[in-house]
C-alpha positions in Angstrom: -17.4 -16.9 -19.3 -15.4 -14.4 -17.0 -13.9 -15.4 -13.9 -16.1 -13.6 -10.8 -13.4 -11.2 -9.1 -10.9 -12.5 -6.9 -11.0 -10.8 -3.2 -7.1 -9.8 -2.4 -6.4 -9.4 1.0 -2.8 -7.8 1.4 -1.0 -8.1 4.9 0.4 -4.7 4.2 -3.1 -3.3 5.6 -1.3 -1.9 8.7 1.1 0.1 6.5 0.2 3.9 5.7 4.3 4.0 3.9 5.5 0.9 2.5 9.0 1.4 0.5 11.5 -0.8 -1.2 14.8 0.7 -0.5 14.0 4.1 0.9 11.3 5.8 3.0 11.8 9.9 3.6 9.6 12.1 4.5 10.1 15.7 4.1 9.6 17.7 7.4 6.5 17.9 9.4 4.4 15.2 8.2 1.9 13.1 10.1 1.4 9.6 9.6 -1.5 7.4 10.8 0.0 3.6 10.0 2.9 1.7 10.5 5.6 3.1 7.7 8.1 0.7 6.7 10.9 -0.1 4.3 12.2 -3.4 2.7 14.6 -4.9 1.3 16.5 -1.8 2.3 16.8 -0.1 5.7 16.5 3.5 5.2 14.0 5.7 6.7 14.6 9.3 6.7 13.6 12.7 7.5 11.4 12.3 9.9 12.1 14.8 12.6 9.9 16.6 12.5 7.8 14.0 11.4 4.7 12.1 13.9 3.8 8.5 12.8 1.2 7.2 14.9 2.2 3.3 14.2 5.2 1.3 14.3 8.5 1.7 11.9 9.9 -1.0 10.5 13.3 -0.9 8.4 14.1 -3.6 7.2 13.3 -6.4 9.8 10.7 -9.4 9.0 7.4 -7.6 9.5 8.0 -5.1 6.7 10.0 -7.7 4.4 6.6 -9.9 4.8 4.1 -6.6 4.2 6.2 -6.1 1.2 5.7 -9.6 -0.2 2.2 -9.5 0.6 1.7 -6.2 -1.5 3.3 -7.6 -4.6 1.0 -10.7 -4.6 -2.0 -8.8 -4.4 -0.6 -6.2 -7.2 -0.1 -9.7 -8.9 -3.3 -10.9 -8.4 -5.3 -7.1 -9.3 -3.2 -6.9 -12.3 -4.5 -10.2 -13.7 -8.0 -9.4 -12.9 -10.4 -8.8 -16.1 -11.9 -5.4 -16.1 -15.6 -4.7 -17.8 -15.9 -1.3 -17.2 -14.4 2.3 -17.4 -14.4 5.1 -15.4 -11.7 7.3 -17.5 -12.7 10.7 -17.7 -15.6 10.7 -15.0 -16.6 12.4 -11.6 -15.8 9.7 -9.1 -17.2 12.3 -6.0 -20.2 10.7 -4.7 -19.9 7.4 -5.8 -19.9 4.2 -4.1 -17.6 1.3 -6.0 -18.5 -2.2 -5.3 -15.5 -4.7 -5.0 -14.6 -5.6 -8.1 -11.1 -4.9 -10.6 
């Protein structure tokens, strides 16, 4: 019998950018979201650039977002999947929670 889907909640919700060892952006771009970048530190290009959000290179918050996002990839990854959508229209439709 299949295991019901498991809901994943990933503290990286605040995060519009979330990078490993580099975040740049390239020229006028807007962000809506915190954009962070961890393990490494560099966040670049963004002058121009509006982010509506905090940045975080490489201090705790982001280090913890990026954690959180590899456990639910973890977790999403393992999920069983019963149906497929390859090669459909996707406009209109409304997916229920599920993998």
């Amino acid at each position: 019998m299949p295991r019901p889907p498991r809901s994943i909640s990933a503290g990286a919700g605040n995060f519009a950018v979330l990078g490993s060892s580099t975040v740049t952006s390239a020229g006028a771009t807007a962000i809506t979201g915190d954009v962070g970048v961890s393990p490494g530190t560099a966040i670049t290009g963004f002058s121009p650039a509006i982010v509506t959000g905090t940045v975080h290179a490489g201090d705790a918050v982001a280090a913890q977002a990026h954690s959180d996002l590899g456990t639910a990839y973890g977790i999403a990854a393992g999920q069983a999947c019963g149906t497929s959508l390859t090669g459909q229209d996707l406009g209109g439709l409304t997916l229920t929670p599920g993998v």
